[in-house]
N, C-alpha and C positions, 0 to 999 in steps of 0.2 A: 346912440351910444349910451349905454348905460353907465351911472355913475355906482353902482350899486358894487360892484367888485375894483378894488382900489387896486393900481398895481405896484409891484412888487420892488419899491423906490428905495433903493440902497442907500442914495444920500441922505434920505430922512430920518434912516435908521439911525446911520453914524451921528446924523444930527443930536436927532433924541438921544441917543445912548449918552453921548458926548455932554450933552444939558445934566444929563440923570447922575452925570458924575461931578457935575459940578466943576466942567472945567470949560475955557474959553478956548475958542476957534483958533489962536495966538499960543497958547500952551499946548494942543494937539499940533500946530503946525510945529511950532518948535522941537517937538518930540521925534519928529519925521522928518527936520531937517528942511524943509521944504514953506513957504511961505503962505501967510494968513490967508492970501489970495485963491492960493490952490486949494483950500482948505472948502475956504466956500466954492469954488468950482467944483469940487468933489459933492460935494453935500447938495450940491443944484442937482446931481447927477441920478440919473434912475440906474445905473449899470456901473462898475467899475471892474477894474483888472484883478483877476485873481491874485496877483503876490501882492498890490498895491491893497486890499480888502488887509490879506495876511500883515499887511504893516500894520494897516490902521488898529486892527484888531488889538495888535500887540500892546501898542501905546495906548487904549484903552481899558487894558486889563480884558480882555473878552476873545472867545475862539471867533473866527470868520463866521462858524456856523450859529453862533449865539449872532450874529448880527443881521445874514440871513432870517433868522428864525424872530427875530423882535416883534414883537405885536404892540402897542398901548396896552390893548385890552388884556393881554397875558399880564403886566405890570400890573395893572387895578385889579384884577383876580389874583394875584400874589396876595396882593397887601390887604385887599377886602377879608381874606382869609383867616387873617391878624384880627379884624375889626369884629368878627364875624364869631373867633372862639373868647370875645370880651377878655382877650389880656392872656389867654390860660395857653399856654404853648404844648401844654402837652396836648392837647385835642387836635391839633394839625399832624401831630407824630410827627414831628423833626427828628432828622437825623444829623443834626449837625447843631451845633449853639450858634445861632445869628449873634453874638456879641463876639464867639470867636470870628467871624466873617468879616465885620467891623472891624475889627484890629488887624484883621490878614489885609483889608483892603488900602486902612491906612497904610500900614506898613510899606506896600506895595509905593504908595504915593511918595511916602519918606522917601523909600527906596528911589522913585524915578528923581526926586528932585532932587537928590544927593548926587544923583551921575551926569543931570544937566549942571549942575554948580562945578564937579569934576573937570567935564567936557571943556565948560565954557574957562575955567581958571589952564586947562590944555590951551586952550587956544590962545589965550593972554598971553601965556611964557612963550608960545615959537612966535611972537609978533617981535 
């Protein structure tokens, strides 16, 4: 058995993505309504169900196919790319302001934590 070709482990992806955003296994489950437990039984998982992928994705901020497609090594080639043109952003030719992205991500974040404070003060008032 060769270890030479790694396979195609969907829970590690969610894992790492999930690290890469800087949130906890408990904030993802929350997101999804569903428990920290399942969360890591997901992330143990090499395969999951396509709309279950489509949720996670979602509370993530990320398409299915970005989660699919995740590599390490595409991350360190991103960011070497930075280290690489010493600071000067126009050598990489962006097409986009990485500090607009920063602020669309946070926003994103503001956003999700506004609708779980929503949700959860929902649920207060019918108790």
């Amino acid at each position: 058995m060769s270890t030479a070709t790694k396979p195609n482990h969907i829970g590690r992806k969610i894992s790492r993505i999930r690290e890469l955003r800087d949130m906890k296994q408990e904030a993802l489950a929350q997101a999804l309504g569903i428990s920290q437990q399942t969360i890591s039984n997901i992330e143990n998982s090499e395969t999951i169900d396509e709309d279950k992928l489509a949720e996670i994705a979602k509370a993530l901020g990320v398409t299915p196919e970005a989660i699919k497609s995740f590599s390490e090594e595409n991350v360190f080639n991103y960011f070497n790319t930075f280290n690489d043109s010493q600071g000067n952003f126009n050598s990489n030719h962006c097409s986009f302001n990485p500090l607009d992205k920063v602020v669309e991500l946070y926003e994103r974040l503001v956003q999700a934590e506004k609708d779980k404070v929503e949700y959860l003060e929902k649920l207060l008032k019918e108790k």
